[in-house]
GUKOLZA-59001 format. One record per residue (C-alpha): residue number from 1; x, y, z; chain. Coordinates in nm, 2 decimals. Example, Ala and Ser with C-alpha at 12.3 -4.5 7.8 and 13.67 -1.06 7.14 Angstrom:
BEGIN
[rec 1,[1.23,-0.45,0.78],'A']
[rec 2,[1.37,-0.11,0.71],'A']
***
This chain:
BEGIN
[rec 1,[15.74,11.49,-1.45],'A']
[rec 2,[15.46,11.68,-1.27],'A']
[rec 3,[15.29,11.84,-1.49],'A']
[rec 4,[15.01,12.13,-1.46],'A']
[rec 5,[14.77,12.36,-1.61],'A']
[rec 6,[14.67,12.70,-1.59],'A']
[rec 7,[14.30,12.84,-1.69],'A']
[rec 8,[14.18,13.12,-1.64],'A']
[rec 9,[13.90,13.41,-1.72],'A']
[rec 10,[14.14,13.67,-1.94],'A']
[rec 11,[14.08,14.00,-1.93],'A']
[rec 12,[14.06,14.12,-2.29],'A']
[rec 13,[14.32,14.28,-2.39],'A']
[rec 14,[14.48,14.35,-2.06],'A']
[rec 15,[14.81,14.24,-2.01],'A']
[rec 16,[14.86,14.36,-1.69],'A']
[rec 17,[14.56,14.26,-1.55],'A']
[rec 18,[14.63,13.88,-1.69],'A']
[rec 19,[14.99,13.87,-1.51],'A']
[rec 20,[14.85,14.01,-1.20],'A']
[rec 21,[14.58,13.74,-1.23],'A']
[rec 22,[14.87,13.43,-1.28],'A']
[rec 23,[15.04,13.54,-0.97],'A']
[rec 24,[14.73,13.54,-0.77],'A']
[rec 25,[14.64,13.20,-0.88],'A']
[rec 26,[15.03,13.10,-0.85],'A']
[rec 27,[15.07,13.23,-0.50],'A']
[rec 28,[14.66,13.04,-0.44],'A']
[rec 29,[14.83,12.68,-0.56],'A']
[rec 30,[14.86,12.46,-0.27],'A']
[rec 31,[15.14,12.26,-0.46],'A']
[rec 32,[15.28,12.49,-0.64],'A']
[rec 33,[15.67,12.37,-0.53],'A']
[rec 34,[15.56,12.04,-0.71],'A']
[rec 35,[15.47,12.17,-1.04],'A']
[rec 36,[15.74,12.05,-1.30],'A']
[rec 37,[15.62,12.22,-1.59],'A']
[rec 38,[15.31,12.45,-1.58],'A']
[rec 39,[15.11,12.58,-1.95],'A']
[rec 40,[14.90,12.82,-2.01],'A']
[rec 41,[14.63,12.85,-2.31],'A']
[rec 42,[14.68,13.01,-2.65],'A']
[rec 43,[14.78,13.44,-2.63],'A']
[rec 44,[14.82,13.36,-2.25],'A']
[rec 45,[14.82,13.76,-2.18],'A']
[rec 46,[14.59,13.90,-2.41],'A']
[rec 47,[14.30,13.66,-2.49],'A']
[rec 48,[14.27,13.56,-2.87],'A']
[rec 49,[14.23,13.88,-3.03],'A']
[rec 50,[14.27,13.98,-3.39],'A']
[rec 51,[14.46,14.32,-3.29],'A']
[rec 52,[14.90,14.24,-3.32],'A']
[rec 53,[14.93,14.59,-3.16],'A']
[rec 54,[14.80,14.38,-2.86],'A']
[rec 55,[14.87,14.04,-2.88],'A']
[rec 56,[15.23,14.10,-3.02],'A']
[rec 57,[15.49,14.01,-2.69],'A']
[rec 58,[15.68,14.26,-2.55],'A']
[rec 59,[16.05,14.23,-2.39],'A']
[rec 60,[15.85,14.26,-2.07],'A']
[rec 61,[15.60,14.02,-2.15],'A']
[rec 62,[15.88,13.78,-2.21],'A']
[rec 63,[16.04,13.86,-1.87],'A']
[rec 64,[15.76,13.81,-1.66],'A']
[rec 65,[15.70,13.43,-1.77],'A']
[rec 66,[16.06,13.38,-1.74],'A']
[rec 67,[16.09,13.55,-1.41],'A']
[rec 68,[15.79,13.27,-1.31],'A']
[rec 69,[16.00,13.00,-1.43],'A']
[rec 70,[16.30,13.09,-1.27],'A']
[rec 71,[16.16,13.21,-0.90],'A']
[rec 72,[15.94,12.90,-0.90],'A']
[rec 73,[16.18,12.62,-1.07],'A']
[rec 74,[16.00,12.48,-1.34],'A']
[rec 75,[15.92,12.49,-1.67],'A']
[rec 76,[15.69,12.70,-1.84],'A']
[rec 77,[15.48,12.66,-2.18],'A']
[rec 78,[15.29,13.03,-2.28],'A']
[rec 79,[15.11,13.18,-2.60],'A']
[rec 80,[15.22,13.48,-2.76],'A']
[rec 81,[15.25,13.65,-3.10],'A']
[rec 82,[15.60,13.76,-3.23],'A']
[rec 83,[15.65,13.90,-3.51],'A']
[rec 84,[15.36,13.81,-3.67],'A']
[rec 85,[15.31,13.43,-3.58],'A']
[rec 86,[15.07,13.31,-3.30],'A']
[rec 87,[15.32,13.12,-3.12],'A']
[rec 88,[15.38,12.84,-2.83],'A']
[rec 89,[15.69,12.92,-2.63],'A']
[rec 90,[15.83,12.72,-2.36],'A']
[rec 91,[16.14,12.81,-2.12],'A']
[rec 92,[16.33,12.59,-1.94],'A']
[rec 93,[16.34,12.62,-1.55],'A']
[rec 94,[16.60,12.88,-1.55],'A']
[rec 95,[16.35,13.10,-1.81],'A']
[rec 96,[16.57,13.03,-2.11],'A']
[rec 97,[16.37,13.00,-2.44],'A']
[rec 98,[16.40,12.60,-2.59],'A']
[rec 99,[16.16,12.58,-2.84],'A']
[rec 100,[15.90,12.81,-2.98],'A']
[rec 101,[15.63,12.65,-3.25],'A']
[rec 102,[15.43,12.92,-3.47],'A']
[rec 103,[15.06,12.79,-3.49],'A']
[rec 104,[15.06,12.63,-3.88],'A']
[rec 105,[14.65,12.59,-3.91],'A']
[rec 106,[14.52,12.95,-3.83],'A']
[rec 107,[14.15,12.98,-3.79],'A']
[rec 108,[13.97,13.11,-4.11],'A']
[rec 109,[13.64,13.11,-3.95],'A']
[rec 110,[13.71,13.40,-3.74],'A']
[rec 111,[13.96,13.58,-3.99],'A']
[rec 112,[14.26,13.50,-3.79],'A']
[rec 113,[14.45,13.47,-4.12],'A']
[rec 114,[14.41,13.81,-4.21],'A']
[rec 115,[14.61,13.97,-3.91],'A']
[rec 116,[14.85,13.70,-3.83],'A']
[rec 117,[15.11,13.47,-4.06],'A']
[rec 118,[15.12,13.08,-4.08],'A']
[rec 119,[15.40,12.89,-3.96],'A']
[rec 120,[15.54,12.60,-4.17],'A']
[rec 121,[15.70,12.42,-3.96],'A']
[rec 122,[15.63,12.11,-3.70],'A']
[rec 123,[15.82,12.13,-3.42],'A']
[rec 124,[15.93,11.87,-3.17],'A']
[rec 125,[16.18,11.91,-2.89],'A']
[rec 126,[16.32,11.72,-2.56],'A']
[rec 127,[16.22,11.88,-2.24],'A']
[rec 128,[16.38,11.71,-1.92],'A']
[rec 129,[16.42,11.38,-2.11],'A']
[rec 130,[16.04,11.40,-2.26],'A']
[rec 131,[16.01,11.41,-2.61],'A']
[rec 132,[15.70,11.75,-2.69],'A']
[rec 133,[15.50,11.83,-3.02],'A']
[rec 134,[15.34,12.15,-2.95],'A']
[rec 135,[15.08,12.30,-3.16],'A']
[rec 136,[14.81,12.54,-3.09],'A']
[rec 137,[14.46,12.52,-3.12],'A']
[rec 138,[14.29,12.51,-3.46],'A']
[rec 139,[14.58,12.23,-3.53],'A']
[rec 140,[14.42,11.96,-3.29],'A']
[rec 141,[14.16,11.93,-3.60],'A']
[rec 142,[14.40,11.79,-3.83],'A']
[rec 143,[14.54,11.48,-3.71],'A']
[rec 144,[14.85,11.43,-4.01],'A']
[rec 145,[15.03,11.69,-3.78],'A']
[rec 146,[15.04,11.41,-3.53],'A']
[rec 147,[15.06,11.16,-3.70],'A']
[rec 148,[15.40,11.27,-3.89],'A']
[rec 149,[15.59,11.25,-3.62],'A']
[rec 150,[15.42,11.00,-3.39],'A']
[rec 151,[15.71,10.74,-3.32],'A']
[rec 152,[15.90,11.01,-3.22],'A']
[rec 153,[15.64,11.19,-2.94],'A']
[rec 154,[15.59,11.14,-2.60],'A']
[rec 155,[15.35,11.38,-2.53],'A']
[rec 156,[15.17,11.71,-2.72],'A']
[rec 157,[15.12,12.00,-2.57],'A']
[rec 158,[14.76,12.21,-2.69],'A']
[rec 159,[14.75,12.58,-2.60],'A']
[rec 160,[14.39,12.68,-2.69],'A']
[rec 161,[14.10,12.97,-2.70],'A']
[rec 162,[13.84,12.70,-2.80],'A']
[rec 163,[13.50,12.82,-2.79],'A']
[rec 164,[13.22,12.66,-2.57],'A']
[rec 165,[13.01,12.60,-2.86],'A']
[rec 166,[13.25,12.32,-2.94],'A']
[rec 167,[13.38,12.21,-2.63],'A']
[rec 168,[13.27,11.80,-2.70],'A']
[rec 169,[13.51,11.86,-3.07],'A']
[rec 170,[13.79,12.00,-2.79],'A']
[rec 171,[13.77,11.69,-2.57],'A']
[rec 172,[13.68,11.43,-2.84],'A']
[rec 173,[14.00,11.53,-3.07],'A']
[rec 174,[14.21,11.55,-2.76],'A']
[rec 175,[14.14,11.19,-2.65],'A']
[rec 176,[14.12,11.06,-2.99],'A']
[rec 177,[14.46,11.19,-3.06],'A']
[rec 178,[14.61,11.05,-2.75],'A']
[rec 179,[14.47,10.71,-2.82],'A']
[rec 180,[14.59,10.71,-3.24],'A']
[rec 181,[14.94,10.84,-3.12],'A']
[rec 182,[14.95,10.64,-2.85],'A']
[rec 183,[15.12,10.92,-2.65],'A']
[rec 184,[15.03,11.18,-2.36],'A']
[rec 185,[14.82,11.50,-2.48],'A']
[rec 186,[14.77,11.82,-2.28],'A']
[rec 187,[14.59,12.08,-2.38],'A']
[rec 188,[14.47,12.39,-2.19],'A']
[rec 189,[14.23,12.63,-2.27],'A']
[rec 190,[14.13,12.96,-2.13],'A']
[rec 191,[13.79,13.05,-1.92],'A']
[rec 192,[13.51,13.38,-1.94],'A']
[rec 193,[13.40,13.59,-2.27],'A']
[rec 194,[13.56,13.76,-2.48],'A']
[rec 195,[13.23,13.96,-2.65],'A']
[rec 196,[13.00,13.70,-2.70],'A']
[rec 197,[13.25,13.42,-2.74],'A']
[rec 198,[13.23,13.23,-2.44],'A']
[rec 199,[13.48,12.97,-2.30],'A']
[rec 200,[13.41,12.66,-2.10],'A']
[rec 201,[13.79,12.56,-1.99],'A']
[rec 202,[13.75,12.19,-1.98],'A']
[rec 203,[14.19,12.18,-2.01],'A']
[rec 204,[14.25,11.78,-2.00],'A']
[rec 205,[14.51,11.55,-1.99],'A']
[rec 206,[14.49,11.20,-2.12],'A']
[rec 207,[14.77,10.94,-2.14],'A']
[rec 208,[14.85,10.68,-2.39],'A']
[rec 209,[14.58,10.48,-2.39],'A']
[rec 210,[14.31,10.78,-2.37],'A']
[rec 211,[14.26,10.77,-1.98],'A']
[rec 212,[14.15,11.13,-1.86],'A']
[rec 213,[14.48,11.21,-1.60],'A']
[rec 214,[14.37,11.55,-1.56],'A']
[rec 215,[14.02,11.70,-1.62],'A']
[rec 216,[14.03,12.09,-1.47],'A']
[rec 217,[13.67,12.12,-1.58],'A']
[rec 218,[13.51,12.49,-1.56],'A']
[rec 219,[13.68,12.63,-1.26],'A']
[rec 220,[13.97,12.89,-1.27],'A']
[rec 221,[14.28,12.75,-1.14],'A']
[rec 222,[14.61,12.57,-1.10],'A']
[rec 223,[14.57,12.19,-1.17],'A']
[rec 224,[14.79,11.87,-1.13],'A']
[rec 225,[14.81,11.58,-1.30],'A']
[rec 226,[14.66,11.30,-1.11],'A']
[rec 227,[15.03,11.10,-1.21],'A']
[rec 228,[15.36,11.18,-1.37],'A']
[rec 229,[15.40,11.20,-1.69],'A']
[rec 230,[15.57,10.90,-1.80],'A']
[rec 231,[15.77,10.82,-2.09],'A']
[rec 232,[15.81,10.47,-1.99],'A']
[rec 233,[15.45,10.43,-2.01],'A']
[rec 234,[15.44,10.53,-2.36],'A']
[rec 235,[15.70,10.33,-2.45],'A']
[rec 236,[15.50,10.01,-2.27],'A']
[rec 237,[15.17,10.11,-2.44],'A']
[rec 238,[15.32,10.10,-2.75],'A']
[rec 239,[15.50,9.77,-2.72],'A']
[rec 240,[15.16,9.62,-2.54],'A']
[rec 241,[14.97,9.75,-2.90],'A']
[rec 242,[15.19,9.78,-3.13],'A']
[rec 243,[14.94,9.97,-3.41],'A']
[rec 244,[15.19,10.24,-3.49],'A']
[rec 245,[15.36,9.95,-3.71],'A']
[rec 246,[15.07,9.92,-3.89],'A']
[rec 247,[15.08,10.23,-4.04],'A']
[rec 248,[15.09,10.29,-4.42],'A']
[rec 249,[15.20,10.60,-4.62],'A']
[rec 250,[14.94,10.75,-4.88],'A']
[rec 251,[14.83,10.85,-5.17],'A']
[rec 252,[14.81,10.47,-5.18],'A']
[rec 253,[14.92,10.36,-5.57],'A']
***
C-alpha cells in the first residue's frame, strides 16, 4: 500500500479556508493517482483549538473528506471532534466511515480535558488487508497503548498538533515505538502558529525495524512513502527478532 501524508499551515479556525487549502495541495501532488491511503494531522479542518463550537464536524465537513476519498480512490484518515471526543476517522476508498478512535490521553497541559471527553477505548481495524492502531497525539507518550495490542498491529497511524518545542519527543517516541512493536508507524502533524504555538511538521514514517521511510520535514505538502507499506515485512521482522515473545505481563508477583 502507498501510503501518504498531508501537512499543512491551518488556518485557525477556518474550515473553509483549510479545505480550500487540501484541494490546492491535492490538485499540486504530482502522484496523487498513486496515493493509496492519504492522512492528515489531528482537527484536520480547524487547527487544535479548545472551542467545540469550532472543532465539532459538521455533515459537510464529513462530506468533503469523503467526497476526496471517493473522486480520488483512496483512503483517507482525518481529525475531527464529534460529539464531544477528539477523534481519528478513516473512510474507505468509496468515503464510507470504517473505523473512528476517540483520542483516550487528552492533553492536560493545555486544558484540553476541560472542553473535550476521553475515549476509553483502543481501537484496531483492517484496512485493505493491513491491520491499523490509530491514536492521536498526546497518546504516542504512553507506550502500554501499543504495546496491548502489538501482535496484532501492522502499522499505527498518529494524527498530531505537536508543538515545535518538542519536536525531538515527536520523532524520538515515533521511532522508538516502531522499533518496540516491531511494526510500521505514521504519524503526521500539522505546520504554522496557532498564537504563539508554533509547529515544525516533521510527519515521519518508519518501518519495523525503525528505518525513516518517510521524513516530510518542514515543508507544506503531499508526501509518499519512499516504499509500500508491507505487512510481509512485519511479519519477517518479527520472525528475524522474535522479542515480542519475550514479553512478560506486570504487576510482576
Amino acid at each position: 500500500m502507498k501510503l501518504a501524508v498531508c501537512q499543512y499551515d491551518a488556518k485557525w479556525e477556518d474550515k473553509e479556508a483549510n479545505k480550500d487549502k487540501i484541494e490546492q495541495l491535492l490538485e499540486n501532488c504530482p502522484r496523487r493517482e498513486v496515493i493509496d491511503w492519504l492522512i492528515f494531522p489531528e482537527m484536520t479542518l480547524s487547527g487544535f483549538t479548545m472551542n467545540p463550537a469550532v472543532s465539532e464536524l459538521s455533515d459537510e465537513d464529513r462530506a468533503f473528506f469523503a467526497g476526496l476519498a471517493a473522486e480520488n480512490n483512496f483512503n483517507v484518515s482525518y481529525g475531527g471532534v464529534e460529539k464531544g471526543y477528539n477523534n481519528l476517522i478513516t473512510l474507505n476508498r468509496k468515503g464510507e466511515r470504517i473505523n473512528a478512535y476517540s483520542k483516550i490521553h487528552l492533553f492536560a497541559f493545555s486544558g484540553e480535558d476541560k472542553y473535550y471527553k476521553a475515549g476509553t477505548k483502543q481501537e484496531l481495524f483492517e484496512l485493505e488487508g493491513l491491520r491499523v492502531a490509530p491514536v492521536v497525539c498526546f497518546d504516542l507518550r504512553f507506550p502500554y497503548l501499543f504495546w496491548n495490542q502489538a501482535e496484532k498491529t501492522d502499522i499505527c497511524v498518529v494524527i498530531a498538533a505537536w508543538p515545535k518545542k518538542r519536536a525531538e519527543h515527536w520523532l524520538t517516541l515515533l521511532r522508538a515505538r516502531a522499533m518496540e512493536i516491531q511494526a510500521y508507524f505514521a504519524g503526521v502533524n500539522r505546520l504554522g502558529f496557532e498564537g504563539k504555538v508554533e509547529y515544525p511538521g516533521n510527519s515521519m514514517c518508519f518501518n519495523p525495524a525503525g528505518k525513516a521511510v518517510l521524513a516530510a520535514g518542514a515543508v507544506e505538502g503531499i508526501f509518499l512513502c519512499e516504499t509500500d507499506i508491507d505487512k510481509g515485512l512485519v511479519a519477517k521482522t518479527r520472525a528475524k527478532y522474535p522479542f515480542l515473545k519475550e514479553r512478560r505481563n506486570f504487576p510482576w508477583q
